[in-house]
Structures are given as structure tokens and as C-alpha cells.
N, C-alpha and C positions, 0 to 999 in steps of 0.2 A: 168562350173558348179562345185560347191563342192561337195568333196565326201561326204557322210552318214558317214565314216570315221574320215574324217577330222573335219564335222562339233563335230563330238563327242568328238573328242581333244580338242577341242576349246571349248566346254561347260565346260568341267573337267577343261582345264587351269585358266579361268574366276572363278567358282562359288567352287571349290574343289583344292586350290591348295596344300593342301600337296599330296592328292594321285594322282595329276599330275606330282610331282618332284618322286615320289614314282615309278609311271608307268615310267619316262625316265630310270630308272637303269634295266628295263627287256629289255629281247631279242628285238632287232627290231619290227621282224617276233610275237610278240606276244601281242604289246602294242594295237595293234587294238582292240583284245578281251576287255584286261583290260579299254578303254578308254570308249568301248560301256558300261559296266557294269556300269562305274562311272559315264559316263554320264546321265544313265535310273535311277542310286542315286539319283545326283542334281534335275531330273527332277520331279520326287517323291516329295524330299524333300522342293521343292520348290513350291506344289501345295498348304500349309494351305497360302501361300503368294499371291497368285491370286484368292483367292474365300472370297466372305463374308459371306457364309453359307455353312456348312458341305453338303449337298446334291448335286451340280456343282460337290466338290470334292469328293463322293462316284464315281458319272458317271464316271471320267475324269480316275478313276484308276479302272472302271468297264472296259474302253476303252481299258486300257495295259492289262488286262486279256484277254479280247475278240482277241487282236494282237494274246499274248501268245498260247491261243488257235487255231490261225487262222482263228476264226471266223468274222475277220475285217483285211485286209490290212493295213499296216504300211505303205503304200505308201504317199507317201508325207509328212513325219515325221521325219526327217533323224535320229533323236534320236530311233525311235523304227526301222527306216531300219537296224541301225548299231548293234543294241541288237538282232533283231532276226538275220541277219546274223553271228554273234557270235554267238549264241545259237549252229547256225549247223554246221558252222565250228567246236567248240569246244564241239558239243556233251554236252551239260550244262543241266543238270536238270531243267526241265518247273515248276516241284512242286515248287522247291524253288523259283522263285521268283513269283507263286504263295501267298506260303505263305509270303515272303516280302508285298506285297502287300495287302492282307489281315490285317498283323499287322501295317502296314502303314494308314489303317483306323483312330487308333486311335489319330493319329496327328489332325486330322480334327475337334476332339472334344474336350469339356473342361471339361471332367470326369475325375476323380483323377485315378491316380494308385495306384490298391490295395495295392502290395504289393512287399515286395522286390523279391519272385518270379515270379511274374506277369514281374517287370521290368526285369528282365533276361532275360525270356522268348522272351521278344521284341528284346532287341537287340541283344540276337541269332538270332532269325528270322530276321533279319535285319543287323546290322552293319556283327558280324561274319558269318553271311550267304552269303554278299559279299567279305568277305575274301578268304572264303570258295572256292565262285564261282572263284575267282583270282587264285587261289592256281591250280582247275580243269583247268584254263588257261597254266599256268607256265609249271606245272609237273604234270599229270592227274595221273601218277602213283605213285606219294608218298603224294598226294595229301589227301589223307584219314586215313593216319598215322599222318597225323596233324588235325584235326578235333577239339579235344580239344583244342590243341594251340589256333585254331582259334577261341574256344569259349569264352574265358579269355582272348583276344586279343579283339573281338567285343566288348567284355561287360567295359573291359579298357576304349577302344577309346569312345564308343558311350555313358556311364555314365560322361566324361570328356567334351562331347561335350555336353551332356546337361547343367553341369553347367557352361559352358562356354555361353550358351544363357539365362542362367537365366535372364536377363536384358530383353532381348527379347519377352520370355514366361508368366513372370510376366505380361507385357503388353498387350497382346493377353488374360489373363485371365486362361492362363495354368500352371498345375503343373505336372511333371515328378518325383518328389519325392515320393517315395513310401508313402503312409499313413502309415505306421506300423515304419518306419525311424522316420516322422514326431510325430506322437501322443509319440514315444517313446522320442524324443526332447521335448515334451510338449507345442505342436501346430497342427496345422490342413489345409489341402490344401488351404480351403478358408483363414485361418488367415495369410498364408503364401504368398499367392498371392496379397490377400487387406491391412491385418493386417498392423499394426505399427509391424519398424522392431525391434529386439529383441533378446534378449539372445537365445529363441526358435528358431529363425527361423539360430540366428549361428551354435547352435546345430545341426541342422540337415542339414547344406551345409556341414558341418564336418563330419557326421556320411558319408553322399552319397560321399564324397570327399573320405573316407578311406574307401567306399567299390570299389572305381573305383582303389584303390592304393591296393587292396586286389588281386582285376584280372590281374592287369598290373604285380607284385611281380608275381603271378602265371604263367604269360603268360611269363616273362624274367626267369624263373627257368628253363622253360621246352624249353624255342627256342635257347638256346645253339645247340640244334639238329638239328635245321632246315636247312635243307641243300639249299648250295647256291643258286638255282633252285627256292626257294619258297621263298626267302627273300622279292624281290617289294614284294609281299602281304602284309606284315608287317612292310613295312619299315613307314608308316607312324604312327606307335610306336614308334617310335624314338623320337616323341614329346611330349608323353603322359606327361613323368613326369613332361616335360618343362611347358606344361600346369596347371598342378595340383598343382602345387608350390604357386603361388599367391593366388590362392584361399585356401589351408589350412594356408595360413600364414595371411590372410585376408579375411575371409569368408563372410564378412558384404558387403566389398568392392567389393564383386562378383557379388553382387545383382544389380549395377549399373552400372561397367565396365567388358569390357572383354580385359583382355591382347592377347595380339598375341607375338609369338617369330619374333624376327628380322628376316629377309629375310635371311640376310648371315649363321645367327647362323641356322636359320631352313633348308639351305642347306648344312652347316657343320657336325648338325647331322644327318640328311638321308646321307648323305657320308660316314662318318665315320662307320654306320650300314650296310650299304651296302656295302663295303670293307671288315669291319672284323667283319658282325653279331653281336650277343647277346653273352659277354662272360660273 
């Protein structure tokens, strides 16, 4: 029988592979925690993908609360066996992926985002809230002298990975571009989703391009510090810029492809970060 463990491995290897190359450079003894977290991610993030209506996926993440809370057994879920036993192995805050899960609602729907603080706000709750929770894995004790790190680390990675799916979202009828980005481009969720594409709509993969390049400049200033202990949290920054490169060089072009880095080079730089961090 497979472990609750292993099965968690194996979803991160599949559906998350840079924080599965990410999770090989920590401790042994500690990749279980990080594998459950990332794997309870993919399974999250993988829920607007098997429903055709936002209410299936309210229930399905009413489900991981009721685990959370213990008012439902995870038994027979290896995904949520291997998250709560991380939780109490590592002592892990229940709020927080409370609120993950909360602000994961909004994936389910096709209401615009207000605003460029509203979008922070998410992927704190969200992307750096999983760093976060890594970090509480790794080094519980220096773990919270990085908290900012890891909030300009979330907001990097998880504004990068949105317009890395814009191809994606466009499709589904979603926009993650804040409105107040967009109207300042001189366009609108709906014109950006359906419209004909447009100078407007370059503008503003450019504007959300150089705010995801504003977090990642802030998050590489400050993790010079980070000590070795807490680097997997962050090593899957190592790809941020790699990613962000084509689409400010090609912002139109973004709207229909998504590049990926090569396998070798995307193991070359989580190496090279992981040997001698952020200088």
C-alpha cells in the first residue's frame, strides 16, 4: 500500500515540478512536511479544473476546512492524510491554510480583481503563505524573521504564474489583472478577456509583468540573509526572472503561449541557488 507520504510526492512531482526539484535540496527528515503542503497546493489549485460550476467547488474546499477543523476525517484522501499529519508533526498554523482556502474561493469565479491591493492580498494568503508554511517546516525558529521575505517572494512567484496562464484564463473567461492596472492601460477585464488584442491589453501584461519584477528585485535584496536552513522555501525563485523574461520582451505573445525553462537549465539554476543562495 502507498504511503499518504509518498502519494504526496508523487502529486508535487507530476503537477508542481519546480517545488519538487525545490523540496529535493532540504533535509531528508523534512521533505515529507514540504511534499504534504505542496501537494494540498496542486490539489487546491487544480479544483477550477474539475467543476463546471463554482458551487461543487465551494463544497470540495468547504471539505479541507471541515479535515482542518477535524470535523471530517481525511481518511481515505492520502492528500489530506499527509497534510494533517504535517500539520502536527510540524506544529503548522490551522488559520493559515484556513485562510488559503478562503482566498482560493476566488479562483472558482469569473469576477475581476479589484485591485492591485486586493491582488497582494491573495497571493499572501496564498503563494507566500505556503512559503511561509515551508519555512515553519525547515527552521521554525528563524522562520519568522523571514515573513516579509516570504511575502515579496509569494507575490514574485504567484503574479509570474499568473501570467504564465494567461492563455489559460483568458479561456475559462478569467482575469487576475487587477482593474485599476488594467483601466490604467486603457482597457477593462471584459475587453481583456474577449476584446481584440491591443496596445491596451500590452500595456497592462507589462504594467502586472513589472509589478511581479518590483517583488521578486525586493524579495533578491533582502534574501542575501537567508540562511541556509530556509533556502528550499525559496529556491523555486530561482526561476522567477527566467520566466518573466519572454513575456516583457513579448507581452502580446504571452496571451497565447507560455514558455517553460529547459529541464537542465531549470535544474541548473535551483543548484546553483541552493549551493550559494541569493548574492
Amino acid at each position: 500500500m502507498v504511503r499518504a507520504t509518498d502519494h504526496a510526492m508523487e502529486v508535487v512531482r507530476t503537477a508542481d515540478r519546480d517545488r519538487y526539484i525545490a523540496a529535493l535540496y532540504a533535509p531528508e527528515s523534512k521533505r515529507d512536511g514540504l511534499f504534504a503542503i505542496y501537494a494540498f497546493n496542486a490539489e487546491i489549485a487544480a479544483v477550477r479544473d474539475r467543476i463546471r460550476e463554482p458551487l461543487p467547488g465551494e463544497i470540495r474546499l468547504q471539505w479541507w476546512k471541515d479535515v482542518l477543523d477535524g470535523r471530517t476525517a481525511g481518511d481515505g484522501n492520502p492528500v489530506a492524510e499527509a497534510l494533517t499529519g504535517a500539520i502536527h508533526k510540524y506544529s503548522l498554523p490551522v488559520a493559515t491554510f484556513r485562510d488559503y482556502l478562503e482566498a482560493r474561493i476566488f479562483d472558482l469565479y469569473d469576477d475581476p480583481m479589484p485591485s492591485r491591493n486586493d491582488l497582494e492580498g491573495y497571493c499572501g494568503e496564498t503563494a507566500s503563505a505556503l512559503i511561509q508554511l515551508a519555512c515553519l517546516i525547515l527552521d521554525p525558529e528563524s522562520a519568522p524573521q523571514f515573513a516579509a521575505v516570504a511575502g515579496h517572494a509569494g507575490c514574485a512567484q504567484a503574479i509570474t504564474g499568473m501570467l504564465r496562464l494567461l492563455p489559460l484564463h483568458r479561456t475559462r473567461g478569467q482575469c487576475y489583472l487587477p482593474q485599476d492596472i488594467l483601466a490604467a492601460a486603457g482597457t477593462s477585464s471584459a475587453d481583456f478577456v474577449t476584446g481584440k488584442v491591443g496596445p491596451a491589453s500590452a500595456r497592462a501584461i507589462i504594467a502586472m509583468a513589472a509589478l511581479a519584477r518590483e517583488h521578486l528585485v525586493a524579495f533578491e535584496d533582502r534574501a542575501r540573509a537567508l540562511p541556509q536552513t530556509l533556502r528550499p522555501a525559496f529556491l523555486p525563485l530561482a526561476l522567477t526572472g527566467s520566466y518573466l523574461r519572454p513575456i516583457e520582451s513579448d507581452p502580446i505573445g504571452a496571451l497565447n503561449q507560455t514558455d517553460d525553462v529547459r529541464g537542465w537549465r531549470k535544474h541548473l539554476q535551483i543548484l546553483r541557488h541552493a549551493t550559494r543562495g541569493w548574492r
